[in-house]
N, C-alpha and C positions, 0 to 999 in steps of 0.2 A: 504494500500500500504506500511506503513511500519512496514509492518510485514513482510514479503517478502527479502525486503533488511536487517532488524535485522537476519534472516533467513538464508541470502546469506552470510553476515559477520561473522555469527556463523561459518558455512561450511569453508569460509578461515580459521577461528583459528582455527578450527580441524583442518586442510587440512596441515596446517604449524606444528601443534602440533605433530601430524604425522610425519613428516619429520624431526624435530627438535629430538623427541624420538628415531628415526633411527640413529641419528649422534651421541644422547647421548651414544647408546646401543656399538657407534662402538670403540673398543678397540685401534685403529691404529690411533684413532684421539688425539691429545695431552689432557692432562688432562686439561689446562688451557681453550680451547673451548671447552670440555666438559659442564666446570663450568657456562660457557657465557650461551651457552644452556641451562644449565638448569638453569638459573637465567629467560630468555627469555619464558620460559615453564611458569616458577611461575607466570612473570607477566600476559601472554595467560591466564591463567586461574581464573584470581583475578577479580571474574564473580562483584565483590563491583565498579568496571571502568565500564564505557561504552565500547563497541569494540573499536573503532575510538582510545583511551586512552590505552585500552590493547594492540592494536599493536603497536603504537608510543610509547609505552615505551619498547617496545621488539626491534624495529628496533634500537633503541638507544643502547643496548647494546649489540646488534648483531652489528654495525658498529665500535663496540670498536676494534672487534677483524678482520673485514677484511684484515689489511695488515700486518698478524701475517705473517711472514715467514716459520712457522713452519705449518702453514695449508694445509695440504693433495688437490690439485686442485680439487677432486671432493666432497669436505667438502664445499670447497669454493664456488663449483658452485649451492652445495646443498643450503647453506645460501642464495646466492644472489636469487636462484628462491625464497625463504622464504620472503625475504624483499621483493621483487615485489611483492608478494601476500599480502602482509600485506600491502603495500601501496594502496592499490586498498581499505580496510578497510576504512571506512565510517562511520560517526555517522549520 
C-alpha cells in the first residue's frame, strides 16, 4: 500500500513540476518569480528528500513570493493551484 501513495506523490511533483516549468518558460513573468521557480523546481527534484520534504521546502519558497505586487494574476493563480497540490504531499 505504500507504494501506491509514494506513487500518487511522485505524480503531484510532476504534476507541479509541470506547471512550475510553464511559469519559468513564461517571459511576461518578472525575473524575480522566475528565480523563486526555479529554486522550487531544484528542490521538487532533490529525489536525496522524501516527497513530504521536497514539497514543504518548495511551498516555502513559493510563499516568499505571493504578495509580490508585481505578479501577473494568473502566475498567481498558477502558484496557489501548485501549493495546494503540494500540500496534499505526504510522506
Amino acid at each position: 500500500m505504500a507504494g501506491v501513495g509514494l506513487y500518487d506523490n511522485e505524480a503531484k511533483i510532476r504534476q507541479a513540476l509541470m506547471v512550475l516549468q510553464r511559469i519559468l518558460s513564461d517571459t511576461h513573468v518578472p525575473r524575480n518569480i522566475r528565480r523563486v521557480c526555479a529554486e522550487a523546481i531544484k528542490y521538487l527534484q532533490d529525489v536525496s528528500l522524501s516527497p513530504g520534504v521536497r514539497a514543504a521546502n518548495a511551498i516555502g519558497v513559493l510563499d516568499t513570493i505571493m504578495q509580490d505586487p508585481n505578479m501577473p494574476t494568473y502566475t498567481r493563480t498558477e502558484i496557489l493551484r501548485v501549493v495546494a497540490l503540494l500540500e496534499t504531499v505526504r510522506d
